[in-house]
TORZA-116898 format. One line per 10 residues: number of its first residue (from 1); their letters; for each residue x, y, z of N, C-alpha, C. Coordinates in steps of 0.001 Angstrom, whole numbers. Example, Ala and Ser with C-alpha at 12.3 -4.5 7.8 and 13.67 -1.06 7.14 Angstrom:
2
1> as> 13190 -5690 7800 12300 -4500 7800 13200 -3300 7800; 12850 -2250 7080 13670 -1060 7140 12900 30 7870
***
This chain:
319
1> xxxxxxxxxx> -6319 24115 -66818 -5646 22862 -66449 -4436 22661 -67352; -2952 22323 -66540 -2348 22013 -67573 -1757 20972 -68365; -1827 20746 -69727 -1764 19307 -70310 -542 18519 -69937; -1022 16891 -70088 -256 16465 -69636 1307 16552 -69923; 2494 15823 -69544 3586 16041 -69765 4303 14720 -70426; 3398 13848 -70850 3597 12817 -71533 2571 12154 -71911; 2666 11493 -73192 1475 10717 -74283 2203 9585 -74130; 1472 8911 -73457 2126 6834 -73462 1564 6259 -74537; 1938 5294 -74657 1581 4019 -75011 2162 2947 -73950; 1586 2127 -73325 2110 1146 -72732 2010 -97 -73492
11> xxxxxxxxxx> 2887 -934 -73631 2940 -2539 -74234 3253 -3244 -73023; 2395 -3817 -73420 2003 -4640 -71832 1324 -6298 -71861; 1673 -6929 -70567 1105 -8773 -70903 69 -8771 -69716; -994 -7772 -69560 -1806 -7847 -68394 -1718 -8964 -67406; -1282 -8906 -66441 -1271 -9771 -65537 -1233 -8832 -64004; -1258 -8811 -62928 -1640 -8281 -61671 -1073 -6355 -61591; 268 -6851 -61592 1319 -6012 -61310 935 -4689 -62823; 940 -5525 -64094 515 -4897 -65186 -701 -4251 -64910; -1586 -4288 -64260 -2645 -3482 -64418 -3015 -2786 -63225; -2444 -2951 -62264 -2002 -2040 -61245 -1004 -1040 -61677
21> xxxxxxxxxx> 32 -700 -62862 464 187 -63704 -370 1185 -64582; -1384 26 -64965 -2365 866 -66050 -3378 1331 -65229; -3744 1246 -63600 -4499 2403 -62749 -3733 3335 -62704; -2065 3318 -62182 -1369 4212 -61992 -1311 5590 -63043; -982 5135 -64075 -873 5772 -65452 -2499 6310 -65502; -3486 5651 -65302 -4773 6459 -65821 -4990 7578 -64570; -4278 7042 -63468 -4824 8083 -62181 -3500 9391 -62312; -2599 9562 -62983 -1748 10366 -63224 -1721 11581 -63945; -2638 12739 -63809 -2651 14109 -64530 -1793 13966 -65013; -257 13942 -65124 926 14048 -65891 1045 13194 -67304
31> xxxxxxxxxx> 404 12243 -67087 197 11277 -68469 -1224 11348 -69303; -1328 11030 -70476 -2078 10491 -71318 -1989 9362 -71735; -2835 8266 -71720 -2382 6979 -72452 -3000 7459 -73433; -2506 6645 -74294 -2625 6944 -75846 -3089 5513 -76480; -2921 4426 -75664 -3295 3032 -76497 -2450 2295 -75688; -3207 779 -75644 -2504 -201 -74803 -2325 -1192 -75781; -1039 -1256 -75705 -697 -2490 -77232 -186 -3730 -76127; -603 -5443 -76700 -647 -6191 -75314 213 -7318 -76301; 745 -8056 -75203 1607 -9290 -75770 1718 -10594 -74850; 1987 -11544 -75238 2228 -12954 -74392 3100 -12376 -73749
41> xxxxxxxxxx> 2571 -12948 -72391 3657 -13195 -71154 3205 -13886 -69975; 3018 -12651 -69151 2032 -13267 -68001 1066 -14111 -68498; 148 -14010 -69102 -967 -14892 -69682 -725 -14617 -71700; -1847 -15320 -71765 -1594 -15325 -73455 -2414 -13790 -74117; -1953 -13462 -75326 -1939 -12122 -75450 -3834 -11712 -75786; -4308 -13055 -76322 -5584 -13074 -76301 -6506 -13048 -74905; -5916 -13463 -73749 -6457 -13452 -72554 -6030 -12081 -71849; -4645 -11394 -72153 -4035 -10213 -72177 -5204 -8797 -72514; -5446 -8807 -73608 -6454 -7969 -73949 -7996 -8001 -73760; -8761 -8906 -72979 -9479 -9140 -72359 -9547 -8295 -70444
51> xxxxxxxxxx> -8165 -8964 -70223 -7781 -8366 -69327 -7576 -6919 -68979; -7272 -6436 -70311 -7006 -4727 -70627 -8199 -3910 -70650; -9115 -4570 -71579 -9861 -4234 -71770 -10808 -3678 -70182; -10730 -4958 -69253 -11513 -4968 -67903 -11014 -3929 -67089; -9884 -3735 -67273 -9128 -2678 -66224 -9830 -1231 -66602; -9422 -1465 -68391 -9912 587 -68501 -11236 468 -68183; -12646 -721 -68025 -13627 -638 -67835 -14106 -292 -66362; -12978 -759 -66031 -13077 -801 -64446 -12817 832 -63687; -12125 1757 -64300 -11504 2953 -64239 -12338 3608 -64940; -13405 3301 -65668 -14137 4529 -66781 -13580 4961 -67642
61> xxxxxxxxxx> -12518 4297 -68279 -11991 4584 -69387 -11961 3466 -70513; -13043 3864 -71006 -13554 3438 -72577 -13079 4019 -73553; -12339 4633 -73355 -11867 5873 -74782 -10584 5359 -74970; -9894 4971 -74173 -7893 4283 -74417 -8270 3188 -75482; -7476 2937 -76197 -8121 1797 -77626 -6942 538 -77177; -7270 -407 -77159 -6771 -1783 -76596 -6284 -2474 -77704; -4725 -2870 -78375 -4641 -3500 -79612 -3775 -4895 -79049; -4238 -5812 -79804 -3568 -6961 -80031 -2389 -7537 -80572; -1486 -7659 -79493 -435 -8078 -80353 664 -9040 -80610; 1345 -9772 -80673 2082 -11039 -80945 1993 -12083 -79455
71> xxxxxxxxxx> 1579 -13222 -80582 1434 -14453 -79432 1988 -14794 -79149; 3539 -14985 -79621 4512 -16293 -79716 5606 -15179 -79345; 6985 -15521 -78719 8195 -15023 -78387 8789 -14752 -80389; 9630 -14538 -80565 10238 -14190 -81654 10863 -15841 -82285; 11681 -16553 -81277 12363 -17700 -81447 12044 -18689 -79975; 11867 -17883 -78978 11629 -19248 -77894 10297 -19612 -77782; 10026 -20910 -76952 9009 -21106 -77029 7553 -20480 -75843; 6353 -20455 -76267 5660 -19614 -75370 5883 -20147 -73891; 5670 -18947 -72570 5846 -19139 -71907 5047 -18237 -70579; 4265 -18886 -70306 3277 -17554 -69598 3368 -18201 -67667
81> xxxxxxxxxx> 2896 -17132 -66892 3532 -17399 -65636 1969 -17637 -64968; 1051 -18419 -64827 -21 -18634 -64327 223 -18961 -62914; 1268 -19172 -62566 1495 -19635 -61064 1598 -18409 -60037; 2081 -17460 -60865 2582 -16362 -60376 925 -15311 -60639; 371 -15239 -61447 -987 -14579 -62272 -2014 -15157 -61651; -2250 -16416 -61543 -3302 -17056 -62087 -3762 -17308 -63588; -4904 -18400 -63416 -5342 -18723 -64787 -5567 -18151 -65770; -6283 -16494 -65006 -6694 -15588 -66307 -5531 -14622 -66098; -4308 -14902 -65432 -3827 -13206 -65638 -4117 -12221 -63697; -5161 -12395 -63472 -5511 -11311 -62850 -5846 -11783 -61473
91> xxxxxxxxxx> -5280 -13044 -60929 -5024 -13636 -59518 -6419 -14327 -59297; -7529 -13547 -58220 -8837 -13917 -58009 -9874 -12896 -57712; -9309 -12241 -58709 -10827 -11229 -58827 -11224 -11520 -60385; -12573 -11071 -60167 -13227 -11337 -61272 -14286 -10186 -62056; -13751 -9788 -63009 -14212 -8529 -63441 -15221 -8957 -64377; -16725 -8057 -65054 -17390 -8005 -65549 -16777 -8583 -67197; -17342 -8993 -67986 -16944 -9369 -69665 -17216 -7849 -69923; -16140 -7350 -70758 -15953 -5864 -70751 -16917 -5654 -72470; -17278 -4627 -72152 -18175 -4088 -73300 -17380 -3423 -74336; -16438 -3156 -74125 -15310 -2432 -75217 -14760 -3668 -75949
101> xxxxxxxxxx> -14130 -3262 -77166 -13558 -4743 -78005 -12552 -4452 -77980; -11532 -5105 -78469 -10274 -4492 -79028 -10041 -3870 -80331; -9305 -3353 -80791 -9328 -2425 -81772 -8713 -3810 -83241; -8957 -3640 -84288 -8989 -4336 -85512 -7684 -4678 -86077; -7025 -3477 -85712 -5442 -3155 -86446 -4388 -4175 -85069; -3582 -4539 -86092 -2119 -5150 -85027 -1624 -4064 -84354; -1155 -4541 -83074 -551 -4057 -82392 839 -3110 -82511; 1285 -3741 -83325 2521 -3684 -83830 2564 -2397 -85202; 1458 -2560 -85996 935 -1624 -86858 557 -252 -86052; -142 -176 -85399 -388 720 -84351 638 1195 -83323
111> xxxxxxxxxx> 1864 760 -83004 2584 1592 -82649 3366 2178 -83850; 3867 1454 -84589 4277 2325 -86138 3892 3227 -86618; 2445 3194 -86859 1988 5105 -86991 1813 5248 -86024; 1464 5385 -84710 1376 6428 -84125 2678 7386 -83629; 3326 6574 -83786 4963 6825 -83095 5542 8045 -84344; 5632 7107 -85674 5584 8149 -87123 4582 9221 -87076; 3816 9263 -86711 2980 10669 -86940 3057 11500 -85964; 4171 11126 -84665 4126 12134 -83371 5771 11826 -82938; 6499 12452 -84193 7802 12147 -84021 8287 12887 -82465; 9087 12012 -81620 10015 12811 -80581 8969 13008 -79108
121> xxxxxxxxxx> 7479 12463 -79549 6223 12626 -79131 6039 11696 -78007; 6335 10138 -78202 5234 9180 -77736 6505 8225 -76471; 6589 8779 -75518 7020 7490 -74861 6150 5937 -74525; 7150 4733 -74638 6694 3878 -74836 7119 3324 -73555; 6146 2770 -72209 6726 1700 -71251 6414 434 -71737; 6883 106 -71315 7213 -1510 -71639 6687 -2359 -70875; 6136 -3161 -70216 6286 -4115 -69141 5717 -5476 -69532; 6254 -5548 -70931 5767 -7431 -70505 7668 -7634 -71857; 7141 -8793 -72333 8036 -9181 -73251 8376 -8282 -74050; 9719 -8273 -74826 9354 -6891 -75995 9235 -7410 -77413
131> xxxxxxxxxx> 8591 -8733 -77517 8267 -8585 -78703 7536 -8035 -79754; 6742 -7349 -79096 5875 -6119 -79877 7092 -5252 -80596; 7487 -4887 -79563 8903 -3268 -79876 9692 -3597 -80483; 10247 -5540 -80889 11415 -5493 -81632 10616 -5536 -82913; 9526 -6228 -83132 8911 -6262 -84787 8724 -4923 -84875; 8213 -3946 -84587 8484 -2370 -85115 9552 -1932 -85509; 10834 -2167 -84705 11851 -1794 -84959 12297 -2408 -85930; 12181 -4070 -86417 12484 -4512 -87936 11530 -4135 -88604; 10473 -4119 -88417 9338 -3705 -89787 9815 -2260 -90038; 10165 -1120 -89326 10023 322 -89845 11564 818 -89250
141> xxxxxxxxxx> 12308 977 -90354 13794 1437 -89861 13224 2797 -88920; 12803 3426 -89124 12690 4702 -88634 12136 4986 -87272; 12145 4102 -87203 10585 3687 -85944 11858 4245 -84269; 12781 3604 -84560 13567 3978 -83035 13656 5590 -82937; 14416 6323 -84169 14466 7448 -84475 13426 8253 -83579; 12103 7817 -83662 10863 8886 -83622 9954 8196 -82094; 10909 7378 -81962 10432 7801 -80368 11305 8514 -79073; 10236 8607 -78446 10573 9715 -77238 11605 9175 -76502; 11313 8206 -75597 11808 7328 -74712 11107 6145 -74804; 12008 4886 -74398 11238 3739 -73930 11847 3597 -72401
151> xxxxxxxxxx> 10127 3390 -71638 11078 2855 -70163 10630 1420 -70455; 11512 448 -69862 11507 -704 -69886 11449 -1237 -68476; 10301 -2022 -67896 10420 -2895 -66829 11199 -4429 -67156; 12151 -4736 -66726 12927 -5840 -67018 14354 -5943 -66733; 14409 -7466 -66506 16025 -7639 -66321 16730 -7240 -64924; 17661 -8066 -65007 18461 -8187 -63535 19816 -8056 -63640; 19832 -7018 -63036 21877 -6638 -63301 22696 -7140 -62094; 22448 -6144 -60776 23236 -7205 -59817 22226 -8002 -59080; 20903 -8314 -59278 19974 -9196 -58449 19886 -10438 -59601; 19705 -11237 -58549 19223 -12575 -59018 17998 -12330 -59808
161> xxxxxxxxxx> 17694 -13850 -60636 16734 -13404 -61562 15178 -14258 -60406; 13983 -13847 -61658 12631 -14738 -60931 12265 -15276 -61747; 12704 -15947 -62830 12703 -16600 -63930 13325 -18421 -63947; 14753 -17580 -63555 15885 -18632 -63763 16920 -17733 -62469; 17774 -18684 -61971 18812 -17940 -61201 19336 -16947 -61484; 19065 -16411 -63449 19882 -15517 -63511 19043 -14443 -64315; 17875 -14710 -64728 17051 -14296 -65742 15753 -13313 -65283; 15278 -12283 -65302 14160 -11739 -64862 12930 -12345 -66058; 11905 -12408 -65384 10757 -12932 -66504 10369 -12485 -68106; 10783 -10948 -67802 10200 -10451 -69246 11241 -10564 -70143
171> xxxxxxxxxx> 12444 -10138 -69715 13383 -10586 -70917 13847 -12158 -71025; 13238 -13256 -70644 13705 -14548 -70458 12600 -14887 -71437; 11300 -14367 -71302 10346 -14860 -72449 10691 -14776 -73692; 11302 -13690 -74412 12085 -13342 -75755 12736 -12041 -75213; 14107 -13123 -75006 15531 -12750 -75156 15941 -11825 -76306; 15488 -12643 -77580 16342 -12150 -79126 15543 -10412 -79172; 13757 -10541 -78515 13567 -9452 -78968 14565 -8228 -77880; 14817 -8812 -76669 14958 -7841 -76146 16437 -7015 -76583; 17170 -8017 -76910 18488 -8084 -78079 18093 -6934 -78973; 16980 -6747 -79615 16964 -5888 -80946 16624 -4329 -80100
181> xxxxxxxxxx> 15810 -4789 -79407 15537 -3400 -78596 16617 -2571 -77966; 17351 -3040 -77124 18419 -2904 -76321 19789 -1868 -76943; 19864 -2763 -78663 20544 -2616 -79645 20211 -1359 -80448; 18496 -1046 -80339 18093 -79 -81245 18490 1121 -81279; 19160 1848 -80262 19252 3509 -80266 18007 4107 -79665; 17387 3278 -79574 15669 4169 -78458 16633 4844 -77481; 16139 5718 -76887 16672 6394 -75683 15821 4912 -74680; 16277 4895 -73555 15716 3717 -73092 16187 4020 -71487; 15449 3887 -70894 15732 3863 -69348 15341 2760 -68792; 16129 1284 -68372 15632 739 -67909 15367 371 -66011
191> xxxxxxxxxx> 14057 -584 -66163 13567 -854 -64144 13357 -2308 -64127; 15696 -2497 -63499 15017 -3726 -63388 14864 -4694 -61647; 14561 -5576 -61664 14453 -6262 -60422 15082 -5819 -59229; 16162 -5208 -59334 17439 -4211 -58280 16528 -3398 -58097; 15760 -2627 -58495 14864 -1446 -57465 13340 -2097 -57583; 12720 -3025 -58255 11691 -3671 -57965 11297 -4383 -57206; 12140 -5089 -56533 12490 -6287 -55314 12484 -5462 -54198; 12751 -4251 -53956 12719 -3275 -52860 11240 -2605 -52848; 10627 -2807 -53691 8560 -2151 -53440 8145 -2652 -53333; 7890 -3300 -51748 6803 -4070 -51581 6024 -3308 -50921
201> xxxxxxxxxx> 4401 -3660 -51958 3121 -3688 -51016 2747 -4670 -50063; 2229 -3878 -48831 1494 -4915 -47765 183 -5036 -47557; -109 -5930 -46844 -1681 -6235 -46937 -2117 -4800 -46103; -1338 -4455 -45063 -1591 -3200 -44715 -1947 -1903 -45603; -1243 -1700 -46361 -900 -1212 -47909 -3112 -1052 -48340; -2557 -1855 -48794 -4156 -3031 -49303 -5245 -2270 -48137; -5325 -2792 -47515 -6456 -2111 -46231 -6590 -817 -46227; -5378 -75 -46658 -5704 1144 -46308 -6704 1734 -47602; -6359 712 -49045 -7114 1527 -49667 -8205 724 -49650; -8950 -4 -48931 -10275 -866 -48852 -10880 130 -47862
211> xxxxxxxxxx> -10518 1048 -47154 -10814 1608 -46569 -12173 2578 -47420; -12022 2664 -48276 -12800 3185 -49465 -13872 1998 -50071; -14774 1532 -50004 -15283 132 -50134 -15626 159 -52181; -14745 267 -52469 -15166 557 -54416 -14672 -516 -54964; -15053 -545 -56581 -14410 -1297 -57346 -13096 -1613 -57615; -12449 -346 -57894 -10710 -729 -57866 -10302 -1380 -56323; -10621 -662 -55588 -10163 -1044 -54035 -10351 -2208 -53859; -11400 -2891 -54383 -11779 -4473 -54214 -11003 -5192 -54862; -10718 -4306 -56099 -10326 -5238 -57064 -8712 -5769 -57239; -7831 -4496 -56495 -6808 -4782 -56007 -6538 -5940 -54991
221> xxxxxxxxxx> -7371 -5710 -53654 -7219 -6663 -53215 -7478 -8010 -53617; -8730 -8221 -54793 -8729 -9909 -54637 -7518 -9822 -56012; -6713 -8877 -56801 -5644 -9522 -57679 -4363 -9580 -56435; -4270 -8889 -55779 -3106 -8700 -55099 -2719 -9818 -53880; -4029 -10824 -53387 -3599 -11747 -52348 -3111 -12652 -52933; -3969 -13068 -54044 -3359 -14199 -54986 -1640 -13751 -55264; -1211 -12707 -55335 351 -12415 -55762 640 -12757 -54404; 856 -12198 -53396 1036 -12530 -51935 1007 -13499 -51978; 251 -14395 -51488 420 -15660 -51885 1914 -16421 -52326; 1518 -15893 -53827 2793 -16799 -54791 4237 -16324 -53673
231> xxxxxxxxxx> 4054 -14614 -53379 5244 -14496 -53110 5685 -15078 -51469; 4627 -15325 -50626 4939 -16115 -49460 5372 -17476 -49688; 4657 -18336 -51116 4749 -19583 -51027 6191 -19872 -51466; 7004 -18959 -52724 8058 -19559 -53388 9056 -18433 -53102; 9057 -17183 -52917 10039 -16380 -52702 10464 -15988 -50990; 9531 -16715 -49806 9457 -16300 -48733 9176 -14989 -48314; 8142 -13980 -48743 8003 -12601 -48876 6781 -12678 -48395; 6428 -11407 -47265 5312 -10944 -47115 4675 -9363 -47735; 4039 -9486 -48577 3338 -8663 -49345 3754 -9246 -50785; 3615 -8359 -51478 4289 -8428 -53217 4828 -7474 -53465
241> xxxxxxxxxx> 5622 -7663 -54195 6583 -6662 -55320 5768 -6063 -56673; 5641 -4733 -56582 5225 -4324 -57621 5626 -3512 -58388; 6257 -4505 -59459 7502 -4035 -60278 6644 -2779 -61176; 5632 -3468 -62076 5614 -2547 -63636 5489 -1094 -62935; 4223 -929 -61838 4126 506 -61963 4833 1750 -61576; 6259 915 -61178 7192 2113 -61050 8260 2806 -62485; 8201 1212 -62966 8069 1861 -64734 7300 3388 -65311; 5854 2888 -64720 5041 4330 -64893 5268 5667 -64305; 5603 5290 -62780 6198 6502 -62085 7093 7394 -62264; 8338 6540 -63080 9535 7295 -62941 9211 7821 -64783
251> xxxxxxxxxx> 7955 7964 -64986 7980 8705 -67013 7525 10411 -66208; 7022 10346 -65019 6765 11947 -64632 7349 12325 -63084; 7936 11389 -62498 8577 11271 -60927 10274 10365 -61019; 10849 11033 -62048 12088 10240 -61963 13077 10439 -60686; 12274 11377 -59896 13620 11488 -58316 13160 10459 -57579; 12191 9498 -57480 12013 8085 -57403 12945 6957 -56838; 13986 7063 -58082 15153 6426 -58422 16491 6834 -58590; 17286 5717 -58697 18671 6410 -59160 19224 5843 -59992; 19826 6910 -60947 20336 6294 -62149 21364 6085 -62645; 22012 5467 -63560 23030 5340 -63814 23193 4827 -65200
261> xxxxxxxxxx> 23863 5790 -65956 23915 5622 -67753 24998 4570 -67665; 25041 3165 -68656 25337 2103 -68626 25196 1256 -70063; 26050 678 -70503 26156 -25 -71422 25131 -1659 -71161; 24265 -1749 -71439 23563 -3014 -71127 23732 -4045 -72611; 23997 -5708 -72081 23517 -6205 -73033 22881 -7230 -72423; 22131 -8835 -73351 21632 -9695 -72775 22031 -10880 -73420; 22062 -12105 -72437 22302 -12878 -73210 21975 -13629 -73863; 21880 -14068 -75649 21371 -14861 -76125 21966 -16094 -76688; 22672 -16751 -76049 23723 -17953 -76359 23085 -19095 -76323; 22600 -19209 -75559 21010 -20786 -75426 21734 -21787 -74199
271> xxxxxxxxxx> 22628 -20870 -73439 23042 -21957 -72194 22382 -21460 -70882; 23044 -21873 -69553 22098 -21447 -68303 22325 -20429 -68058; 22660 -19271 -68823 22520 -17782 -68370 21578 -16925 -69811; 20822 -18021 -70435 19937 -17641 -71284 19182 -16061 -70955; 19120 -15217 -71490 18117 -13966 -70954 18890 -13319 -69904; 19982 -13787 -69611 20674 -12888 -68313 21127 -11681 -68751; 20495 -10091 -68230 20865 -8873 -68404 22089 -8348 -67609; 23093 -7536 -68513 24850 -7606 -67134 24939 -6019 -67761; 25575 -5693 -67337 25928 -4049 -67507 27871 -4409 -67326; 28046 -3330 -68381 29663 -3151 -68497 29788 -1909 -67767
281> xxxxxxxxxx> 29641 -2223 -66142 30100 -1218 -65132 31618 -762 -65258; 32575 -1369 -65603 34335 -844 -65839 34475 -722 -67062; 33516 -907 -68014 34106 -410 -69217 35078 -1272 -70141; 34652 -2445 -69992 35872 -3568 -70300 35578 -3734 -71896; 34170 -3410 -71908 33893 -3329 -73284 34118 -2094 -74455; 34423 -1206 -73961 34714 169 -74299 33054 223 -75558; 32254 488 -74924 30969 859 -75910 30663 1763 -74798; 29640 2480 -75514 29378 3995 -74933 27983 3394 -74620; 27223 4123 -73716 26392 3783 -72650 24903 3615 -73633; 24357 2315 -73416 23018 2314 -74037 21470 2401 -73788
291> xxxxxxxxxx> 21816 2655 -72092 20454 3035 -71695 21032 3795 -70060; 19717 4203 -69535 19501 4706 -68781 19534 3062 -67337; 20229 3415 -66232 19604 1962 -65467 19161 2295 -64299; 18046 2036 -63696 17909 2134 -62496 18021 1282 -61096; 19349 1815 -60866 19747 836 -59379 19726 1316 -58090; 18986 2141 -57922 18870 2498 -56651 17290 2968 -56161; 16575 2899 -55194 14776 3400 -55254 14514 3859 -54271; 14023 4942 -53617 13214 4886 -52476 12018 4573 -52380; 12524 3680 -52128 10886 2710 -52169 10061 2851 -50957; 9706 3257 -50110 8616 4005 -48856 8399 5153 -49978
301> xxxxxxxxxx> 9068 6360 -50533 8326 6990 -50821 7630 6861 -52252; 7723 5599 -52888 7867 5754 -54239 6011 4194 -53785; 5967 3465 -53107 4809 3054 -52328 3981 4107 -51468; 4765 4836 -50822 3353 5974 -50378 2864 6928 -52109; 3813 7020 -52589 3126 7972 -54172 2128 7505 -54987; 2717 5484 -54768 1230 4987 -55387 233 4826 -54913; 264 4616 -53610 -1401 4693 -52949 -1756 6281 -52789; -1171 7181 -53057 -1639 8465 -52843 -2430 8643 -53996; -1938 7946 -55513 -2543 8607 -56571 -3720 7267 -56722; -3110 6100 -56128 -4546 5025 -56413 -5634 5696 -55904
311> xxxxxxxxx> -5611 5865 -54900 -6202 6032 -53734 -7885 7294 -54585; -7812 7887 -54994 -8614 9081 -55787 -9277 8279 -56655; -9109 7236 -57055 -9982 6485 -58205 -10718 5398 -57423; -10155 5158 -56420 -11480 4394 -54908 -12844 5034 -54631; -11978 6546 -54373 -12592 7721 -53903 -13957 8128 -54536; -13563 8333 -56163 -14118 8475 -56604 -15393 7540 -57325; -15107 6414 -56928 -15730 5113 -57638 -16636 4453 -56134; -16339 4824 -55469 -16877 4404 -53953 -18305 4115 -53922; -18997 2786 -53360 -20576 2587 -53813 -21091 2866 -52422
***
């Protein structure tokens, strides 16, 4: 068998979309997770890792180590999306109290060595706030140096935001961190709302993998109507958008997308374009390109890839 082609770490705010990433990533021969480091966003980071915890329980994976990590944004104030989540994070399914704990060490400590001891080694996705990733990057100068890649789910370049008119959710929660990140020199590819807003799952979608009568299969559907839902009630959309796990896709399926190397910054001024992500497409700024962006998706085939690889952990879990 041959080993995988990437060691993750995901930092993540468990909430629907988030852990429909972390099936993706566990159902993916091409990856290894390596540790799920969790943060305020979708829900609070203590209800976050609860949540984490239920997913790898839910998948048979007890061995991924679950760490805890920052409650609070860097400078704004907390801000979690329960309307969009639900109460716990995870819409209206309801998973077992998971038998695994979380691991002892900060979150934040734990990506620092592991990242230092597997220099050039560890890509990092992203998908909730990045305040985890900017305290690494101030606590350990070295820390950007010695990672692989970061993909980042976040931010809105030419789409409107789902935050604020102009703001996508994860970088609107902490702005400043996403400022330090952005700034760091990580190699960085970011996925934001411009090719996320184009993957929608349908309830059709959904059926096909209930077709399999298992735990994940169930469990998708009761997190995924509750998103439906939100997105019929306030965005006028039938199905949902499921942003994070194409984050995951494109770390071993980057023909997915399309890219485009780009100078990104965000804004942190404190007026109504608070958190708004813009790209210096003409160059007006003359800075040389700071991440990777993805604005373009085929999204039919990049939704048939995820139910192809969900789909085997139904299969296999089937009662």
């Amino acid at each position: 068998m041959n080993p995988p082609l990437h060691r993750l770490i995901i930092d993540t705010d468990p909430g629907i979309d988030d852990s429909l990433a972390i099936l993706l990533a566990l159902a993916a021969p091409e990856l290894s997770v390596e540790g799920l480091t969790v943060v305020s966003g979708n829900c609070t980071a203590a209800q976050g890792c609860r949540n984490a915890l239920q997913v790898l329980e839910l998948a048979g994976r007890r061995d991924i180590p679950v760490f805890k990590g920052a409650d609070v944004p860097l400078l704004q104030p907390l801000l979690i999306a329960s309307e969009t989540h639900g109460s716990h994070g995870l819409g209206y399914a309801e998973l077992p109290e998971p038998a695994i704990r979380i691991q002892p060490e900060h979150a934040v400590s734990f990506l620092i060595q592991k990242v230092l001891e597997n220099p050039g080694e560890i890509t990092i996705v992203a998908i909730g706030p990045l305040t985890n990733l900017a305290l690494a990057i101030r606590l350990e100068p070295r820390f950007p140096a010695a990672v692989r890649e970061m993909v980042i789910m976040g931010g809105a370049i030419n789409h409107g935001g789902n935050t604020t008119p102009q703001a996508e959710f994860n970088v609107y929660c902490d702005p400043h961190a996403a400022y330090i990140v952005f700034h760091s020199g990580i190699p960085i590819t970011l996925v934001p709302l411009d090719v996320t807003y184009q993957t929608i799952l349908s309830k059709s979608d959904v059926l096909r993998l209930l077709e399999n009568d298992a735990p994940v299969s169930r469990f998708i559907e009761q997190a995924t109507r509750f998103y439906m839902e939100f997105h019929a009630e306030y965005q006028g959309m039938e199905g949902c958008v499921i942003n994070d796990p194409l984050a995951v896709a494109i770390t071993y399926a980057p023909e997915l997308v399309d890219m485009k190397n780009l100078y990104v910054d965000v804004d942190i001024s404190g007026g109504v374009s608070m958190g708004k992500t813009f790209a210096d497409f003409y160059d007006f700024l003359k800075r040389p390109p700071n991440m990777r962006v993805a604005l373009g998706v085929h999204a039919k085939a990049y939704i048939e890839h995820f139910l192809d690889r969900i789909e085997p952990l139904c299969i296999t879990q089937s009662t």
